[in-house]
PDB file of N, CA, C and O in Angstrom:
ATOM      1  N   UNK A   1     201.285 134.509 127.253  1.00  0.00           N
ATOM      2  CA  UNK A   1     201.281 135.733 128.053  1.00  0.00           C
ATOM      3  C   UNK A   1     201.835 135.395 129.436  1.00  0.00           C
ATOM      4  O   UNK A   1     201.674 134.248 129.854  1.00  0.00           O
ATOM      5  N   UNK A   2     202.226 135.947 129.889  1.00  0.00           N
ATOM      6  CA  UNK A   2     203.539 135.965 131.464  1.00  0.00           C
ATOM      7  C   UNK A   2     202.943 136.397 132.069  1.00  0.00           C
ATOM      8  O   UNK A   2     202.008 137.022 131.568  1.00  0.00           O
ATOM      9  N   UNK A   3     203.090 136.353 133.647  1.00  0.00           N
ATOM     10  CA  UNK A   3     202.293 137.228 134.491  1.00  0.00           C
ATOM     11  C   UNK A   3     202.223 138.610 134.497  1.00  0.00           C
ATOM     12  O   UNK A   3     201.164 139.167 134.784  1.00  0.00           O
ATOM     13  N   UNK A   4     203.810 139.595 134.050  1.00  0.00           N
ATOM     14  CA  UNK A   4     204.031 140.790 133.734  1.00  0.00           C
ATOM     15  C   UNK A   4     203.457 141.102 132.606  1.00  0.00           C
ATOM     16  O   UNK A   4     203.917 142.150 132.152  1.00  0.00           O
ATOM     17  N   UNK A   5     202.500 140.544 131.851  1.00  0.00           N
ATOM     18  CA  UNK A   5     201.589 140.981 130.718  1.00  0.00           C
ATOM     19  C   UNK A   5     200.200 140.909 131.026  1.00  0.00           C
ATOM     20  O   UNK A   5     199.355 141.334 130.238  1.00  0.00           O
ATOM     21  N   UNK A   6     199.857 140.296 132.341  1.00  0.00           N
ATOM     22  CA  UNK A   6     198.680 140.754 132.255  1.00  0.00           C
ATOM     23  C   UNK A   6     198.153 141.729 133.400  1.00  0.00           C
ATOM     24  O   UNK A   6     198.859 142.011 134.368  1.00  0.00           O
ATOM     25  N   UNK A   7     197.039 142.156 133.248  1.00  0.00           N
ATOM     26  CA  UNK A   7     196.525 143.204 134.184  1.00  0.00           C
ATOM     27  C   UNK A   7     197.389 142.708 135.666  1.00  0.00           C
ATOM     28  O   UNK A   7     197.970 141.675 135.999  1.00  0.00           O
ATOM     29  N   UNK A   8     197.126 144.015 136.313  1.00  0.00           N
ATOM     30  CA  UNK A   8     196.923 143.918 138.017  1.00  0.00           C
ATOM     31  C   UNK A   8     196.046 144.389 138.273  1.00  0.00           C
ATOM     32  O   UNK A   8     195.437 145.277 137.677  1.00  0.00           O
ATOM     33  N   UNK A   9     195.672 143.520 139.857  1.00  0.00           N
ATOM     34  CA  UNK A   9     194.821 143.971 140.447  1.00  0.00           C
ATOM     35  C   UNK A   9     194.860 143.529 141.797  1.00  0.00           C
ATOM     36  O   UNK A   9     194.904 142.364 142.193  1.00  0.00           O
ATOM     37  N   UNK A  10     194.824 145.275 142.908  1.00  0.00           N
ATOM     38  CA  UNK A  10     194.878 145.337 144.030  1.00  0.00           C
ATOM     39  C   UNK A  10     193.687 145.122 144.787  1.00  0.00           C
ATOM     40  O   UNK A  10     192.555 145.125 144.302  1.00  0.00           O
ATOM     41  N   UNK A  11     193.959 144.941 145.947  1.00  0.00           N
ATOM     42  CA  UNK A  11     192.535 144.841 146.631  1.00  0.00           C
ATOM     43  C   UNK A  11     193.225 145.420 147.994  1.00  0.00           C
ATOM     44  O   UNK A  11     194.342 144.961 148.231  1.00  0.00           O
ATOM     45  N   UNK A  12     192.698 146.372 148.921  1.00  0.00           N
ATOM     46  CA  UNK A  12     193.556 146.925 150.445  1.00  0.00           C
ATOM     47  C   UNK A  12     192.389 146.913 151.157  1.00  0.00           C
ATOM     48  O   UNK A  12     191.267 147.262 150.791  1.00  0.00           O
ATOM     49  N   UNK A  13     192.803 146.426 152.340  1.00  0.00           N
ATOM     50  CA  UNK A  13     191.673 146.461 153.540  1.00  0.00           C
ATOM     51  C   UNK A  13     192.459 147.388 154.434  1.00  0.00           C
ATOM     52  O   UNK A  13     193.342 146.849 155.100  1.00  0.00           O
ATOM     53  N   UNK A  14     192.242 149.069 154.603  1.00  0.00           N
ATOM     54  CA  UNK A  14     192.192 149.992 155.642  1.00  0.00           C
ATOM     55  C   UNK A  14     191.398 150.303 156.758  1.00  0.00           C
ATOM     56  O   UNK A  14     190.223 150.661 156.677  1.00  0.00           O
ATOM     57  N   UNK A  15     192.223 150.128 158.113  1.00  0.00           N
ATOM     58  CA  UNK A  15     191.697 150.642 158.671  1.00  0.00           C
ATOM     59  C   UNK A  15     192.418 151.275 159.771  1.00  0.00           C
ATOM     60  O   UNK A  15     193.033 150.822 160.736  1.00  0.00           O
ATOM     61  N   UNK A  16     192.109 152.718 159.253  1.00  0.00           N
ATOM     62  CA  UNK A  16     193.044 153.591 160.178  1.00  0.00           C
ATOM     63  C   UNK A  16     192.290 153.808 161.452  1.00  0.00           C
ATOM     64  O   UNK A  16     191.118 153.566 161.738  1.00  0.00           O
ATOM     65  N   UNK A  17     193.417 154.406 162.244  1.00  0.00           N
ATOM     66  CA  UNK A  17     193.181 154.582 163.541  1.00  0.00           C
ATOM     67  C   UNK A  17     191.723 155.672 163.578  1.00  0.00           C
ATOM     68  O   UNK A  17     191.463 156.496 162.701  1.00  0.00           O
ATOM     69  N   UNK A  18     190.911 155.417 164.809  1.00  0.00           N
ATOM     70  CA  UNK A  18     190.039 155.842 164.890  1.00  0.00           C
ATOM     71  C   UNK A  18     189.980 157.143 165.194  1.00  0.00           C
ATOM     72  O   UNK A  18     188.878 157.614 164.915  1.00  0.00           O
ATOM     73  N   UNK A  19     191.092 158.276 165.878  1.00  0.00           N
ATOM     74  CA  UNK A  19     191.135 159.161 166.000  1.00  0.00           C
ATOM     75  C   UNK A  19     191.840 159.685 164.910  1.00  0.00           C
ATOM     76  O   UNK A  19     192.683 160.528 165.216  1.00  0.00           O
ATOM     77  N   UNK A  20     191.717 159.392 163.615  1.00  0.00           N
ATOM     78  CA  UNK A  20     192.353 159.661 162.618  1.00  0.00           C
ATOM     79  C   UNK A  20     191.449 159.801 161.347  1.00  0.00           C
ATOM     80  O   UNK A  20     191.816 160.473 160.383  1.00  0.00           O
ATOM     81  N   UNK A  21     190.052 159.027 161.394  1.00  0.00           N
ATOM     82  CA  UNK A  21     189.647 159.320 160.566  1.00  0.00           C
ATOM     83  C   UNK A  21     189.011 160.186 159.149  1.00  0.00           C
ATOM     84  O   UNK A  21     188.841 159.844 157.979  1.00  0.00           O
ATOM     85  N   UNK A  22     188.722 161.696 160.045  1.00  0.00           N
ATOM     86  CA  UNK A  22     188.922 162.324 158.823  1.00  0.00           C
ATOM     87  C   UNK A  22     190.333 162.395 157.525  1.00  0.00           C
ATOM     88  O   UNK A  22     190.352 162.209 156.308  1.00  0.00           O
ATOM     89  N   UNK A  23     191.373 162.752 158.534  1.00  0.00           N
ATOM     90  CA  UNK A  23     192.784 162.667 158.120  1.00  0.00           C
ATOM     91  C   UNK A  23     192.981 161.466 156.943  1.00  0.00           C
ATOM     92  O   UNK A  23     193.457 161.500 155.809  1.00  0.00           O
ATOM     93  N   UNK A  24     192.465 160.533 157.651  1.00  0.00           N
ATOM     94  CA  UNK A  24     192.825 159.202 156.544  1.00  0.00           C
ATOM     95  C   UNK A  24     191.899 159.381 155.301  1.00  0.00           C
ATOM     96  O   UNK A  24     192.302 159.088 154.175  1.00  0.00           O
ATOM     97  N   UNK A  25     190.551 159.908 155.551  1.00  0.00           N
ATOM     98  CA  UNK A  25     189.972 159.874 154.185  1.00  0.00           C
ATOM     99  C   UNK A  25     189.946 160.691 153.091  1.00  0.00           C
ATOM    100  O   UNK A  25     189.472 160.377 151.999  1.00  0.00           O
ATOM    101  N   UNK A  26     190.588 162.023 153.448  1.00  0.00           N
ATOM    102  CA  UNK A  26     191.536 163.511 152.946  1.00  0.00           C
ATOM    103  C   UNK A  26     192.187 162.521 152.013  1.00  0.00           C
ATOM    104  O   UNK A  26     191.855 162.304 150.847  1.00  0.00           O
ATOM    105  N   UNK A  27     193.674 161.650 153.049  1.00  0.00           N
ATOM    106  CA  UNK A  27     194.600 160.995 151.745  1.00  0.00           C
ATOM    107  C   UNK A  27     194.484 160.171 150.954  1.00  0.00           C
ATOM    108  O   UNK A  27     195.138 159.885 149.951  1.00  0.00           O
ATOM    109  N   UNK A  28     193.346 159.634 151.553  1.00  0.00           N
ATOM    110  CA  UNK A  28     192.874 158.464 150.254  1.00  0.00           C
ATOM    111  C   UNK A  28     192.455 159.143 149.161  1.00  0.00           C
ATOM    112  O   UNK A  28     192.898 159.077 148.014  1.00  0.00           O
ATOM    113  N   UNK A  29     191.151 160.113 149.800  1.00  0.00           N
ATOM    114  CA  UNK A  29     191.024 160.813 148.363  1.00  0.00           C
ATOM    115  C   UNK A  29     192.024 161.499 147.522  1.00  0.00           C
ATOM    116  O   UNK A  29     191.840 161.591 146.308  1.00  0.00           O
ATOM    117  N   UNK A  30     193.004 161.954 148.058  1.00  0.00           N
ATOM    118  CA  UNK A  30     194.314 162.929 146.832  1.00  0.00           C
ATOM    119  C   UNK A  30     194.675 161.526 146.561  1.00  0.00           C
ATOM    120  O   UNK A  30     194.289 161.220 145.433  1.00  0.00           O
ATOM    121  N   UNK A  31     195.437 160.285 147.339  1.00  0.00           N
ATOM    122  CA  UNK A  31     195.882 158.978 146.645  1.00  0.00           C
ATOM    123  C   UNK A  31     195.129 158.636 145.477  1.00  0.00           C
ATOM    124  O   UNK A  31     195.713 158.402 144.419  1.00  0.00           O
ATOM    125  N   UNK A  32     193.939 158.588 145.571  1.00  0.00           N
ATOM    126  CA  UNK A  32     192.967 158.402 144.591  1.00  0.00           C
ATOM    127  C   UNK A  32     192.754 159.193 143.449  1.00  0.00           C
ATOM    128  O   UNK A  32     192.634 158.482 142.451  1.00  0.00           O
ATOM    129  N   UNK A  33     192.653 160.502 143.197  1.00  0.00           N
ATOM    130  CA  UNK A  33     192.777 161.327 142.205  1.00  0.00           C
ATOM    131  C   UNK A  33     194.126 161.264 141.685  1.00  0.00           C
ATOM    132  O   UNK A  33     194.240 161.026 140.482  1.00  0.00           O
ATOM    133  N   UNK A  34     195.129 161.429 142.356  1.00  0.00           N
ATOM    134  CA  UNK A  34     196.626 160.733 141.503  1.00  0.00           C
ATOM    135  C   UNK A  34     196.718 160.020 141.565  1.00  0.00           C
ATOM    136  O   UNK A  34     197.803 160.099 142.142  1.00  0.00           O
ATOM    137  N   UNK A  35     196.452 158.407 141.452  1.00  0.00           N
ATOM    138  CA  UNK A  35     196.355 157.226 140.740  1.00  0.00           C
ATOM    139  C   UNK A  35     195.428 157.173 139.978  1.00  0.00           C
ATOM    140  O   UNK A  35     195.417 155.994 139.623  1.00  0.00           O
ATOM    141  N   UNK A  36     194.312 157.888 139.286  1.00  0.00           N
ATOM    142  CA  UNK A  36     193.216 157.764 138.572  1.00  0.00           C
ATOM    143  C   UNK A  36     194.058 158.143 136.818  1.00  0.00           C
ATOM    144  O   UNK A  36     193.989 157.633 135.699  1.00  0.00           O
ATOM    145  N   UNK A  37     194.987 159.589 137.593  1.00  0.00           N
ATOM    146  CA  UNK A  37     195.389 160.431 136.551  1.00  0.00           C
ATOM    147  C   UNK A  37     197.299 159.204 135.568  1.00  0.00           C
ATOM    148  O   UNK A  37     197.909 159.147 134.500  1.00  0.00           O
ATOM    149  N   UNK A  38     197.318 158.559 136.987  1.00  0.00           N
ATOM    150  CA  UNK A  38     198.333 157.465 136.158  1.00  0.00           C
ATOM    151  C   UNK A  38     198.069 156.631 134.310  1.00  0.00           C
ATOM    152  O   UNK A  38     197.039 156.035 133.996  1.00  0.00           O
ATOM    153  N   UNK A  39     198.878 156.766 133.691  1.00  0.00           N
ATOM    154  CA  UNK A  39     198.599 155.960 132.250  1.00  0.00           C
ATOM    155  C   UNK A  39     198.167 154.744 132.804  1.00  0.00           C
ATOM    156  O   UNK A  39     197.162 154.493 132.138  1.00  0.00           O
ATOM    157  N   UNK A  40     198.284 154.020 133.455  1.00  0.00           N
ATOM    158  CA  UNK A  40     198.459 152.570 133.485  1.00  0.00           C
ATOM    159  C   UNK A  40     196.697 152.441 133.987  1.00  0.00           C
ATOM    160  O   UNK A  40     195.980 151.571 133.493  1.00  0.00           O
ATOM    161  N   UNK A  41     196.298 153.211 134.782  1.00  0.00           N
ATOM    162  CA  UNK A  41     195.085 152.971 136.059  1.00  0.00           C
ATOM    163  C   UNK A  41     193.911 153.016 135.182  1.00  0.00           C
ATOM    164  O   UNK A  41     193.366 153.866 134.478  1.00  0.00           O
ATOM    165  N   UNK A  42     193.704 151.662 135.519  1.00  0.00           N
ATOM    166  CA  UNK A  42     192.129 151.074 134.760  1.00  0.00           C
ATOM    167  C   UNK A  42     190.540 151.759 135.733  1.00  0.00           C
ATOM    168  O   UNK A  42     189.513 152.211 135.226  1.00  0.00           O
ATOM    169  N   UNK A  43     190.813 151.629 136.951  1.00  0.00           N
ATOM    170  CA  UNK A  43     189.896 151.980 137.857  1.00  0.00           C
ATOM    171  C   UNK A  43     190.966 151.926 138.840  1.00  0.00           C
ATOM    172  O   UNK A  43     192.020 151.291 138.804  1.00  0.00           O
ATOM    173  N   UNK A  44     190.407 152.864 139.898  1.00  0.00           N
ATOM    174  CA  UNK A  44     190.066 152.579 141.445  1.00  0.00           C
ATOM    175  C   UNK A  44     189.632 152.867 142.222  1.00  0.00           C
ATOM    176  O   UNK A  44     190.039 153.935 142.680  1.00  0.00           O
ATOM    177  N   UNK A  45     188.528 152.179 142.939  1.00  0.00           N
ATOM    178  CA  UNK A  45     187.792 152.394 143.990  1.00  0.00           C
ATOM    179  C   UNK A  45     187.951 152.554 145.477  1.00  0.00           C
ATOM    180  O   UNK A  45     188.596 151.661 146.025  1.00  0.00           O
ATOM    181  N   UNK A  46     187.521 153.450 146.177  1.00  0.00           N
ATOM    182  CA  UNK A  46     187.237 153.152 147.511  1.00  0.00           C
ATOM    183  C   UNK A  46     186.186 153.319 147.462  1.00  0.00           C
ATOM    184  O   UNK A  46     185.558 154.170 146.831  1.00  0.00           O
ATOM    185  N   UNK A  47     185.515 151.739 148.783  1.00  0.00           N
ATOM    186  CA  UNK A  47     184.469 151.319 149.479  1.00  0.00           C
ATOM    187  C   UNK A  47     184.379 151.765 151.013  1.00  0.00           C
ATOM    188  O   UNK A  47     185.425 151.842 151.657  1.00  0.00           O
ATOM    189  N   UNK A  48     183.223 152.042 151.575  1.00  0.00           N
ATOM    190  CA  UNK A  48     183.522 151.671 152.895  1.00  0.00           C
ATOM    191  C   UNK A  48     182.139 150.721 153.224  1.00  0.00           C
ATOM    192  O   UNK A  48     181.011 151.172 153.024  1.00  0.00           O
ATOM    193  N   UNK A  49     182.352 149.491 153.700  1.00  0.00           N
ATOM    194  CA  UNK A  49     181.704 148.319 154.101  1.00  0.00           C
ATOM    195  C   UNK A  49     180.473 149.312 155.129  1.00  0.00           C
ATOM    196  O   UNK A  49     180.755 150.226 155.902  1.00  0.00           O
ATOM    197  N   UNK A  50     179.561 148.945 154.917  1.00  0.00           N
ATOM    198  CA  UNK A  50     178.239 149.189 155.475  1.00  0.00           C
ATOM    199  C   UNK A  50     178.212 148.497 157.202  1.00  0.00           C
ATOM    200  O   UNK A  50     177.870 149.027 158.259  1.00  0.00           O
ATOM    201  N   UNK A  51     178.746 147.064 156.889  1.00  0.00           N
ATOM    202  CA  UNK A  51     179.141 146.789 158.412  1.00  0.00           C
ATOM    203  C   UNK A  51     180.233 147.087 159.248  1.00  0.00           C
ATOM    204  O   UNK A  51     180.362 146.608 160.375  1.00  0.00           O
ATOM    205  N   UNK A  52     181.196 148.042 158.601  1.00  0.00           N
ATOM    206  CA  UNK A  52     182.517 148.633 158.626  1.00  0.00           C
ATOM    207  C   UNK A  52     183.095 149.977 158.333  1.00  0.00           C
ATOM    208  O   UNK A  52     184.201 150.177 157.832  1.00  0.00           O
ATOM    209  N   UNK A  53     182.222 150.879 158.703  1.00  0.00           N
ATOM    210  CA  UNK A  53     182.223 152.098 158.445  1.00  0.00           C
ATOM    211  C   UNK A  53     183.270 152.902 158.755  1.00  0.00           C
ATOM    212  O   UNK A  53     183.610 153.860 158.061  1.00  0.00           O
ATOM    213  N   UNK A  54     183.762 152.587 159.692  1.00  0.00           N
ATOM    214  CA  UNK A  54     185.598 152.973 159.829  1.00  0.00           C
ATOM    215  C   UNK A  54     186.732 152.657 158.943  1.00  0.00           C
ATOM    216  O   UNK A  54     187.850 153.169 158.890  1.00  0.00           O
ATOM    217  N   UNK A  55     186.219 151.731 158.279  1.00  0.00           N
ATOM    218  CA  UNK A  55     187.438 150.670 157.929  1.00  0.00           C
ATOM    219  C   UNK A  55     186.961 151.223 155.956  1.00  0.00           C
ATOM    220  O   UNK A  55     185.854 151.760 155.937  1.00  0.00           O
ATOM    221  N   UNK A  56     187.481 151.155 154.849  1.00  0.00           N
ATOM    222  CA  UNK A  56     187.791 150.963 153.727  1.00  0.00           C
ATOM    223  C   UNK A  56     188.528 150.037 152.853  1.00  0.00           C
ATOM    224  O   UNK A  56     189.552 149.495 153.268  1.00  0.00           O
ATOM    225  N   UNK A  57     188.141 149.853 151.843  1.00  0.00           N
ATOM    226  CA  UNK A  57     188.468 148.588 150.885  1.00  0.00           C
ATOM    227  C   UNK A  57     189.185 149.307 149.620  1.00  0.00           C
ATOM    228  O   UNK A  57     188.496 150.326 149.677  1.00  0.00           O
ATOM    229  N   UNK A  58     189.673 149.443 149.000  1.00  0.00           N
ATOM    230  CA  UNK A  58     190.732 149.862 148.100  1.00  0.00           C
ATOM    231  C   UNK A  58     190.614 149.182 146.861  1.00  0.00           C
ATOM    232  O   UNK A  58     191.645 148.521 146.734  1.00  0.00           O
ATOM    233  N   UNK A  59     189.761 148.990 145.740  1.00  0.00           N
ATOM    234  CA  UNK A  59     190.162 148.144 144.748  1.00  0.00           C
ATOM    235  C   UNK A  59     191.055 149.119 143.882  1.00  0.00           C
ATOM    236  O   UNK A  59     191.127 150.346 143.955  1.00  0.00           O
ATOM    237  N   UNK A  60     191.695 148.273 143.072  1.00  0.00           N
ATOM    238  CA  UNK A  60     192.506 148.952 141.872  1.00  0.00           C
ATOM    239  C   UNK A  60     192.446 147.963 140.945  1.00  0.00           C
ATOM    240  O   UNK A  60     192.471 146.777 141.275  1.00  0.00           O
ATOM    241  N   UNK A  61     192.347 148.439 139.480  1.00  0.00           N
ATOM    242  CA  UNK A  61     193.127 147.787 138.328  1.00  0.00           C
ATOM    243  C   UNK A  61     193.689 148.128 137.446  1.00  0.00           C
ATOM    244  O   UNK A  61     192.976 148.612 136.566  1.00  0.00           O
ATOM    245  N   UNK A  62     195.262 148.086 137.153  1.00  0.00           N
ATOM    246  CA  UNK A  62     196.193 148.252 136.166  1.00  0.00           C
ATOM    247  C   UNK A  62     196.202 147.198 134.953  1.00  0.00           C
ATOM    248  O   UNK A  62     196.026 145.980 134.957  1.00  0.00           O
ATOM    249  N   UNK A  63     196.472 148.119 133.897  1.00  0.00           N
ATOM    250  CA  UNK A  63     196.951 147.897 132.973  1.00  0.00           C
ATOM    251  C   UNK A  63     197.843 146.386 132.655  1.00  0.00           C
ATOM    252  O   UNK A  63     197.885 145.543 131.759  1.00  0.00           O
ATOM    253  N   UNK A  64     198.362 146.583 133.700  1.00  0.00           N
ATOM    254  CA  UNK A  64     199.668 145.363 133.820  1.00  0.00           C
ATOM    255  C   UNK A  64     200.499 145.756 135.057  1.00  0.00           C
ATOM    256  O   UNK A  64     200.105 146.644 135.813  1.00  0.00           O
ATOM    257  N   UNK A  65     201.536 145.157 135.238  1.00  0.00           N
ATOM    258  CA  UNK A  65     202.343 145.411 136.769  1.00  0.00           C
ATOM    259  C   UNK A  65     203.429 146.204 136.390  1.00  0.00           C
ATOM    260  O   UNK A  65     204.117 146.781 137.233  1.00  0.00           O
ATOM    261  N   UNK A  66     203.706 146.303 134.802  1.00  0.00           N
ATOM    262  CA  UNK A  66     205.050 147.185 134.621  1.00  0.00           C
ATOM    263  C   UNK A  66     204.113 148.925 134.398  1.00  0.00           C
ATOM    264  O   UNK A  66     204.789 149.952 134.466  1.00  0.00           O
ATOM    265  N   UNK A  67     202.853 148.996 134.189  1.00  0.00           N
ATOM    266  CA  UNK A  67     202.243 150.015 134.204  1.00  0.00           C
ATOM    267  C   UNK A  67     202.257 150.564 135.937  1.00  0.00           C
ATOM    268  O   UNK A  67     201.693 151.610 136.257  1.00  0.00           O
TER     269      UNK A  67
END
């Protein structure tokens, strides 16, 4: 198996500007509902860190990288 055969998996550390925050968490969520609805999209999560409440964590996992 090749690397293009096996899963991906993202990991994003966000952190948008502070006078921005509602704004940023609006697009994560639509980003998030259309990548959920992708063939390939195994999961993906957003976190927001308890000691980092501004900031968000992004996991994802695909299928593979050509998904």
């Amino acid at each position: 198996m090749s690397d293009q055969d096996g899963p991906l998996f993202l990991v994003v550390n966000i952190k948008p500007r502070l006078d921005r925050l509602e704004e940023a968490e609006a697009q994560l969520q639509s980003m998030r509902r259309n990548t959920l609805n992708e063939p390939g999209c195994v999961f993906m999560h957003l976190v927001q860190p308890r000691d980092d409440p501004d900031s968000w964590l992004m996991l994802e996992m695909f299928h593979s990288r050509a998904a």
